[in-house]
Structure formats: structure tokens, C-alpha cells
C-alpha positions as CSV (number, residue, x, y, z in Angstrom):
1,X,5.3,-26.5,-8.5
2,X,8.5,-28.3,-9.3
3,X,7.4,-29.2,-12.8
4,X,6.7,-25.4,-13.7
5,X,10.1,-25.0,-15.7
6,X,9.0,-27.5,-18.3
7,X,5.5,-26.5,-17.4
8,X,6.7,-23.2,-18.5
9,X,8.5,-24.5,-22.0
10,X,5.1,-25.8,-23.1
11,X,3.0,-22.4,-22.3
12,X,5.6,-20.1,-23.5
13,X,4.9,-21.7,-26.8
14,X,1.8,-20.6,-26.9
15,X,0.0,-16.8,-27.7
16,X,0.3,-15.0,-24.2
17,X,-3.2,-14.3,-23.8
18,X,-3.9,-18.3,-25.0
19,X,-1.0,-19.4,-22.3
20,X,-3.0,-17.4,-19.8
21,X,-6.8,-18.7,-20.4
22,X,-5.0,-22.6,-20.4
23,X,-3.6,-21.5,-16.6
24,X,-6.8,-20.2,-15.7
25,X,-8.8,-23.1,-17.0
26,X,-5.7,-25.6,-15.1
27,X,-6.1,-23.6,-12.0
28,X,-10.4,-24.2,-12.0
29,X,-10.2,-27.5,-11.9
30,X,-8.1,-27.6,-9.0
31,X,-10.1,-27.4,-5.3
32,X,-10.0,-24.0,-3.5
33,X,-7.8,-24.7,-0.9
34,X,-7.8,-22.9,2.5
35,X,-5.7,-19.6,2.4
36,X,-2.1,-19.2,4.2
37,X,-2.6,-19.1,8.1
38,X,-1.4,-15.6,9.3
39,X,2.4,-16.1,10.6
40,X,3.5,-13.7,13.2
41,X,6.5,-12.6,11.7
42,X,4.4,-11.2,8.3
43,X,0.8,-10.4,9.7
44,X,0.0,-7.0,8.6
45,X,-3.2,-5.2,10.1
46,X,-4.1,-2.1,7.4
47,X,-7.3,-0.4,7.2
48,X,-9.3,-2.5,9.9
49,X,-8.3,-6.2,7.6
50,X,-5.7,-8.6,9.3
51,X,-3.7,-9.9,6.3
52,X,-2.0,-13.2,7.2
53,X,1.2,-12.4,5.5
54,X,1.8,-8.9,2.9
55,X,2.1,-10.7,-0.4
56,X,-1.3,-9.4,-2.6
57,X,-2.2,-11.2,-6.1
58,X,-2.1,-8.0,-8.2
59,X,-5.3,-7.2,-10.4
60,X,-5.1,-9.0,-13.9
61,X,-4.0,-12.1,-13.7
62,X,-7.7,-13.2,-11.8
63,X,-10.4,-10.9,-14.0
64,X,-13.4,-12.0,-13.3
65,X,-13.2,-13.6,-9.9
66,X,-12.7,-17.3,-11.0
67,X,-9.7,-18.6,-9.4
68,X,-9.2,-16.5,-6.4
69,X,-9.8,-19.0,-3.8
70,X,-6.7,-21.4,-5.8
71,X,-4.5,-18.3,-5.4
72,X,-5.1,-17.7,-1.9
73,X,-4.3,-21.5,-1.2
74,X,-0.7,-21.1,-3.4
75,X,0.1,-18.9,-0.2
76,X,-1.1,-15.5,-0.9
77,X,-2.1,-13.3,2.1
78,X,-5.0,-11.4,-0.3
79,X,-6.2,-11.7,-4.1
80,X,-7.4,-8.8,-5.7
81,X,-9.9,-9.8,-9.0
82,X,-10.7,-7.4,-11.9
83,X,-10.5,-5.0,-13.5
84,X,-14.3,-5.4,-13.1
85,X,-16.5,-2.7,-15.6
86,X,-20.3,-2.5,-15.1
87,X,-20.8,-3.3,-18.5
88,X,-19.0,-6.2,-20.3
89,X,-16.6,-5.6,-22.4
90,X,-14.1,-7.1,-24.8
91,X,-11.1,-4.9,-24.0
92,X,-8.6,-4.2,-27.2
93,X,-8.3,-6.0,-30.6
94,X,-5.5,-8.8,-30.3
95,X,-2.9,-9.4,-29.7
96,X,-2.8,-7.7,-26.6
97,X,-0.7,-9.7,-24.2
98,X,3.1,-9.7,-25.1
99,X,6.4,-11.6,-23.2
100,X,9.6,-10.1,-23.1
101,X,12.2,-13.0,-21.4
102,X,15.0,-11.2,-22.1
103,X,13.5,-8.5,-20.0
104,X,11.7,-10.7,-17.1
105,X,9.0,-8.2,-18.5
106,X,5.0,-8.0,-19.9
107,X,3.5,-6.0,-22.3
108,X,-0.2,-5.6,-22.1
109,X,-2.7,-3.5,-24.0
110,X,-5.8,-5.9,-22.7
111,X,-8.4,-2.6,-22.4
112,X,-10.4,-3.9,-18.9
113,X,-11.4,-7.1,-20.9
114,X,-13.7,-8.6,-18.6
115,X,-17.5,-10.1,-18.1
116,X,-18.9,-7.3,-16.0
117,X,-20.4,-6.8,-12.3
118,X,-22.8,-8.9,-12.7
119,X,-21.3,-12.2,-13.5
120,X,-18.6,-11.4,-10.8
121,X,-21.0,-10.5,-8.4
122,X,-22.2,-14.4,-9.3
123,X,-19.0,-16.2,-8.4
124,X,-18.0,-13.9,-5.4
125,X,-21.8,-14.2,-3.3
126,X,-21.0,-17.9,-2.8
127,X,-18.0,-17.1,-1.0
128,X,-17.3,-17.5,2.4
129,X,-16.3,-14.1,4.2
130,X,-13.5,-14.3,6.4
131,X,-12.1,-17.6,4.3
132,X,-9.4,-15.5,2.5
133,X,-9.0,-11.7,2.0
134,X,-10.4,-10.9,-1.6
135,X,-10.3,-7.3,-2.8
136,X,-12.3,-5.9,-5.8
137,X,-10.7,-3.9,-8.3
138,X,-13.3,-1.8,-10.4
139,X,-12.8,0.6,-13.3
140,X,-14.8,2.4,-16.6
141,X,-16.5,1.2,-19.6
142,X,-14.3,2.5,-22.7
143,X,-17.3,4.1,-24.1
144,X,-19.2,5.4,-20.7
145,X,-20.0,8.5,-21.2
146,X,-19.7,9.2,-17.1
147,X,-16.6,7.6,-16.0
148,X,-17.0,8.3,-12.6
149,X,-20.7,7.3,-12.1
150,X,-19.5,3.6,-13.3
151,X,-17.0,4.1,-10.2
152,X,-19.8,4.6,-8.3
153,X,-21.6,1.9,-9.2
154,X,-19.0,-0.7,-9.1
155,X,-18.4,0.9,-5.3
156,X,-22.3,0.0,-4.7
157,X,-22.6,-3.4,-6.1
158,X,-19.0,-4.6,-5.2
159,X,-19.3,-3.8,-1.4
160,X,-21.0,-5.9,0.1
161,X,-18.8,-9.1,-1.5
162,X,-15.4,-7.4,-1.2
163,X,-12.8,-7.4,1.7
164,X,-11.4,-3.9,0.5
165,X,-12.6,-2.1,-3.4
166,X,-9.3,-1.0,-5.8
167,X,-10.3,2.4,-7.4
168,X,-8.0,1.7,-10.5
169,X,-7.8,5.2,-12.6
170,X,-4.0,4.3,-13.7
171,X,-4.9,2.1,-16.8
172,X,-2.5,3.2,-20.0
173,X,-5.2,1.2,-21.8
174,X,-8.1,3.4,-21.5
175,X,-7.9,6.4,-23.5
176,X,-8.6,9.5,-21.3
177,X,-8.6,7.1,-17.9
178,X,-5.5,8.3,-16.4
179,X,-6.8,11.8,-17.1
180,X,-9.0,11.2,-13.5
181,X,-5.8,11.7,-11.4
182,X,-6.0,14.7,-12.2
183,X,-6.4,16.7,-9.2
184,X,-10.4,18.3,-10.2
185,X,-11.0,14.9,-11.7
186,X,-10.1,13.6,-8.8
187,X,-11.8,15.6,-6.1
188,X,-15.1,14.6,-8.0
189,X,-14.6,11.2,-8.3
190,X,-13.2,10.8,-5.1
191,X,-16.3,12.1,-3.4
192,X,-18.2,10.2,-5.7
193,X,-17.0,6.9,-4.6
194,X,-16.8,7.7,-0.8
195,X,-20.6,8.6,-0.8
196,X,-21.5,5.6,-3.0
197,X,-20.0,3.8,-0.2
198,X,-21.7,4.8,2.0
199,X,-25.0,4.4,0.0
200,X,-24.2,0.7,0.0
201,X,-24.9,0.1,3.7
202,X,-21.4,-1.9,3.9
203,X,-18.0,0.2,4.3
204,X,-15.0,-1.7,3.1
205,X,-11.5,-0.1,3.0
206,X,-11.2,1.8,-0.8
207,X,-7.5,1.7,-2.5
208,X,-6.6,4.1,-4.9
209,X,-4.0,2.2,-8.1
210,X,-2.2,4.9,-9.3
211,X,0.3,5.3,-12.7
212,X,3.7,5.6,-12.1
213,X,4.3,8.2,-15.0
214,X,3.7,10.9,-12.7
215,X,5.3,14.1,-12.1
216,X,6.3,15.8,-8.0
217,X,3.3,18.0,-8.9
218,X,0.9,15.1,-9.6
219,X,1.6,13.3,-6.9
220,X,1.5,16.2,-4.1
221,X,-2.1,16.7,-5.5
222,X,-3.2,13.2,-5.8
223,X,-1.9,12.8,-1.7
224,X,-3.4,15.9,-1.0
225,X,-6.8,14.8,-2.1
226,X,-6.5,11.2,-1.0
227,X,-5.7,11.8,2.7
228,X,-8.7,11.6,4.3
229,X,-10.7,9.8,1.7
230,X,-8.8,6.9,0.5
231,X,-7.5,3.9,3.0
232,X,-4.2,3.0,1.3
233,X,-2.8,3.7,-1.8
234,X,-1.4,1.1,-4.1
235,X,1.6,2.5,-6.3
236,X,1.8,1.4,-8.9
237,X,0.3,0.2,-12.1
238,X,2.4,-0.4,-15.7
239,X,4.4,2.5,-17.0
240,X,4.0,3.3,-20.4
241,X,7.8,4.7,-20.1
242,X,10.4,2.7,-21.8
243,X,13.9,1.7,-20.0
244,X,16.4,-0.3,-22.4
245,X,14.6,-3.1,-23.4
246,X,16.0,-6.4,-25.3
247,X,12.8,-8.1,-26.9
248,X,11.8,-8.0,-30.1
249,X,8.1,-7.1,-28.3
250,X,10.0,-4.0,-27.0
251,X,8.1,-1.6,-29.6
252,X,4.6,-2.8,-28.6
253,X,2.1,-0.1,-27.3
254,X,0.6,-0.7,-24.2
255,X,1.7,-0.9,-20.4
256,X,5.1,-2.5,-19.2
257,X,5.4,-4.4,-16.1
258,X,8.0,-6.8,-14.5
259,X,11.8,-6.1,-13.9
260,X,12.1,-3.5,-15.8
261,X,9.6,-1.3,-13.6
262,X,11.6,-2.1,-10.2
263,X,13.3,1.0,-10.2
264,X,10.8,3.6,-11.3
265,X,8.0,1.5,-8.9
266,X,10.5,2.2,-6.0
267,X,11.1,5.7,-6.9
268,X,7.3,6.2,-6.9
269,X,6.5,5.0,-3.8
270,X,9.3,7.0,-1.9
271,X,7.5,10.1,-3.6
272,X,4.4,8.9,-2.1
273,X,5.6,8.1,1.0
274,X,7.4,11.6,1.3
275,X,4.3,13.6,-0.1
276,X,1.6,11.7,2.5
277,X,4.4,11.6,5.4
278,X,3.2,8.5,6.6
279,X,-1.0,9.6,6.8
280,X,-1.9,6.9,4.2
281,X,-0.6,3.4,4.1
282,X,1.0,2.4,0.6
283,X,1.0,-0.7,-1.0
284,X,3.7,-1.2,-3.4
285,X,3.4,-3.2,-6.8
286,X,5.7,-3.2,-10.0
287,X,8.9,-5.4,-10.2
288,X,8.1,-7.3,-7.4
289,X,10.2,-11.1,-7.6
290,X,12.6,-11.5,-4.5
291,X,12.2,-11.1,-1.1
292,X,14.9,-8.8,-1.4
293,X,12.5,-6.5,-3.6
294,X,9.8,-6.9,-1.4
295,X,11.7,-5.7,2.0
296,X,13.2,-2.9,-0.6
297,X,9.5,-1.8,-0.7
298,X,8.7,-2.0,2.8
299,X,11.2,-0.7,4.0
300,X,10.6,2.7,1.4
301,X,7.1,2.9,3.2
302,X,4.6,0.1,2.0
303,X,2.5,-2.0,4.3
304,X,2.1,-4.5,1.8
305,X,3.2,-5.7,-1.7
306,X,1.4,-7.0,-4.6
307,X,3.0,-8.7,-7.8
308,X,2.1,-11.2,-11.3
309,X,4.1,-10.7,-14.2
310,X,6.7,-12.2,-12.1
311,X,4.4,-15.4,-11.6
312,X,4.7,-15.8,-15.6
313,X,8.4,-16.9,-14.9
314,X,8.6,-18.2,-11.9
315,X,5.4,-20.0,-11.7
316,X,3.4,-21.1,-8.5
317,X,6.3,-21.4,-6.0
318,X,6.8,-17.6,-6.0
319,X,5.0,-17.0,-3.4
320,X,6.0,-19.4,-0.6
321,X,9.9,-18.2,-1.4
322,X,9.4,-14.5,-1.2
323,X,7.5,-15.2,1.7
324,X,10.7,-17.9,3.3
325,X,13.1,-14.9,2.0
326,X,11.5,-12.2,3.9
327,X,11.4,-14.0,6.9
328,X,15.1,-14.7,6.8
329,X,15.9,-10.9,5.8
330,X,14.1,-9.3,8.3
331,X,15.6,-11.8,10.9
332,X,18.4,-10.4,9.8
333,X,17.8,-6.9,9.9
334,X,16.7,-7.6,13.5
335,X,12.7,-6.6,12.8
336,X,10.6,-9.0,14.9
337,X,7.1,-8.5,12.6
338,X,6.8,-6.8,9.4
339,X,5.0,-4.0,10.5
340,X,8.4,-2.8,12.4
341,X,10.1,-2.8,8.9
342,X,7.8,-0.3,7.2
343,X,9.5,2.7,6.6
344,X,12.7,1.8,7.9
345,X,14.8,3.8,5.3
């Protein structure tokens, strides 16, 4: 972990989406190690799981469900893997995968590249339930021809492997994919996924990942429909807004994430937290890299925080110091656990 900075030199070198299938290789030959034990101070208990501390592996950096147990044992309380499609698929024409340094910032245009259900379904049945909270995060094939019956059937064949399922409709990457938070859209595949739950014979908790390019009247209807139905909420995926950005990559098409989302991220998830009033828990993502950020979030209403593009420049040790930093914060802020901070402000 001390070594990433020149580690960092080398991969930055390198194609994005080449630096990324290097790390992934790196991290496979590495044993699983055993997952954080949970600390008092951070435990989080949200939709019936007991998460050792609130700092989630976003989906994306872990697609088909090959490294998970190495990220839990860098000191992550929960891993999601996917975007997982029923079919495989190759995602968009490259490149795809863009850095921004100057912006502490990602561009992606990836398009749910991944090997499918079923080679997932391989890697995850060997796993040892209880060893490590592992969430699933299933979407659409680009050409499906019914998006939300692939919903269903990544529900079905994902649930009885995964700790909690990701409903991810917030994709910029997908043409027409964002067009299911729409509130009818939504009812529909809402249902849809709760009854295919059900069908499964195994009932994990079911997140909803939802676009932060949304307007007051979007997001009243998307809480409206998801009380009741969903178990959390995680807000939010890229933006395909653009803030004043320094890169040369800055004109590339696709979704942003890193620093540059902070702000709009935070915004969301106040909107969300005023639009639900507190009925569903939240779980904040976007522009996540300090502990300071990550109290930020919980204090605006989220249960738990996810990040990644801010592993691409900090590098392994992330976790372990947002996790020292929020310990020392809430210290200060006089909140015994976690849990107290949550909706502070």
C-alpha cells in the first residue's frame, strides 16, 4: 500500500481500461483475506445485514465477481460486483475508460461489459455466506427487448448467492435505461422484481442505484414508489452533467464520477432524504475520498457510503484511512456509533 504512488506512475501510463484488467489480474493472485472485523464505533445494521463498518466497494471496479473476497480483506465493510446482465455482453466500442487527474475525476462509457449470470453465478456459489457481505448488482442487456424481465431474472438467479441485489436503472451508458425511473416504468419494474424475489425462495434486501440528473419531480415519484418496495436506496450513480472540468478527456461522452460529483451527489441525497423523510435508508455514493466526505454524507441522511474512482488515486490504503478519519470526526462530534450520526443535519 505504501508503494502505490510509484505503483500508480507505472499504471497511469497505461490505457485506463488496460490499467484496470492489470489490477484485477494483481489483485487474483493475491489470497482472499478475511473481511474487516465489525468495530463498534462504525457497525451499521440496514435491512436485516450487520455491516462491520459503512464503507461499500461501489459496483464497477469488481464486474464479474472475481476479486471481491481481496477487497473485503483491504478493509471494506461490503463489496458490491457487477453490473451483472443475463446475457454476456461486450459493453461499448473502446476506448471507454478515461482519467481526468486534474479533476481527481473518471469518465466511463463501459456499456454493462461483463460475462453474464452465469459465469458469476460460478465464482460466487463457492463462497462462504457470512465470510464477508457481497451484494449483487444486476442490470439489462443493451439489445433485450424486455428490460425489466432481465431484472427479474437476474433477481431470481442472483438471490440465493447475494447478501443484498442492486437494481441499477441509472446507467448513462445504456440508451433508454434511465428511462425506467420513470415513475410507470418504475411501478412495473418495481413489482416485477419484488415478485421475482419472492419466486426465488430466498429474500435478500433489493437497493435501488439511481442517476443523479434528476429533477424535485423525479425524485418525489421515484420515493413515492420505492417506499415500501425497495430496502435502501443508493444515490447515486455518474452524472452525465458537466461542472468545470480541466482535462483534456473533459469532452468525452459517457458518465463522470469522482470529485467533481461531490457536490451534486450531496445535493441528491438531501433531496432524497427530504422526499422519503427518513422511511427508506440511503446509501450515498459519488465523490466519496475523505472521511470528511463520508461523515458529510451521513450526516445528510445515508446509512452507508460506497466509493472507487477515488481508489484510482489513492490506491489500496483508502479504505483503512477514511475509516481511521471517521472514527476521529465522529469522536469529535460527540457520536458514540455511526448509526447516531445519520441524519444529523
Amino acid at each position: 500500500m505504501a508503494l502505490y504512488p510509484l505503483f500508480r506512475s507505472f499504471v497511469f501510463a497505461l490505457d485506463a481500461e488496460r490499467a484496470h484488467r492489470l489490477t484485477l489480474a494483481a489483485l487474483k493472485t493475491m489470497p482472499g483475506r478475511d473481511p474487516p472485523g465489525t468495530d463498534a464505533m462504525l457497525a451499521v445494521d440496514l435491512a436485516g445485514l450487520s455491516f462491520p463498518n459503512p464503507i461499500g466497494l461501489a459496483a464497477g471496479f469488481d464486474k464479474n465477481a472475481q476479486v471481491y473476497r481481496q477487497m473485503l480483506g483491504l478493509g471494506f465493510g461490503s463489496a458490491e460486483v457487477g453490473t451483472l446482465t443475463p446475457l454476456p455482453q461486450v459493453g461499448n466500442p473502446k476506448p471507454r475508460l478515461f482519467r481526468l487527474p486534474e479533476d481527481r475525476a473518471v469518465i466511463n462509457r463501459m456499456g454493462f461489459n461483463n460475462g453474464g449470470l452465469e459465469a458469476a453465478k460460478a465464482r460466487l456459489s463457492g463462497r462462504v455466506r457470512g465470510n464477508g457481505i457481497v451484494g449483487v448488482n444486476i442490470g439489462a442487456n443493451k439489445d433485450s427487448v424486455d428490460r425489466i424481465a432481465d431484472y427479474a431474472r437476474g433477481v431470481r438467479e442472483m438471490a440465493p448467492l447475494a447478501d443484498y441485489l442492486a437494481v441499477n436503472i441509472s446507467s448513462p451508458n445504456t440508451p433508454g435505461l434511465r428511462a425506467l425511473q420513470d415513475r410507470a416504468a418504475l411501478e412495473d419494474l418495481l413489482t416485477a422484481v419484488v415478485e421475482a424475489r419472492a419466486a426465488a425462495g430466498n429474500a435478500p434486501p433489493i437497493f435501488l442505484k439511481l442517476a443523479p440528473d434528476l429533477e424535485r419531480a423525479d425524485i418525489d415519484d421515484i420515493a413515492a414508489v420505492s417506499v415500501g418496495r425497495m430496502d435502501a436506496l443508493i444515490v447515486s450513480n455518474t452524472t452525465i452533467s458537466r461542472p468545470s472540468l480541466r482535462s483534456s478527456h473533459r469532452g468525452e461522452a459517457g458518465g463522470l464520477s469522482g470529485a467533481p460529483l461531490k457536490a451534486l451527489a450531496l445535493a441528491r441525497l438531501r433531496d432524497f432524504r427530504a422526499a422519503t423523510g427518513g422511511a427508506i435508508p440511503l446509501i450515498a455514493a459519488g465523490g466519496i475520498e475523505t472521511g470528511a466526505d463520508a461523515l458529510a454524507r451521513i450526516r445528510a441522511g445515508a446509512s452507508l457510503i460506497q466509493l472507487y474512482s477515488a481508489l484510482v488515486y489513492e490506491g489500496p490504503g483508502l479504505v483503512k484511512r477514511i475509516a481511521a478519519e471517521l472514527k476521529a470526526l465522529l469522536r469529535q462530534d460527540g457520536f458514540a456509533n455511526v448509526m447516531d450520526a445519520v441524519a444529523a443535519d
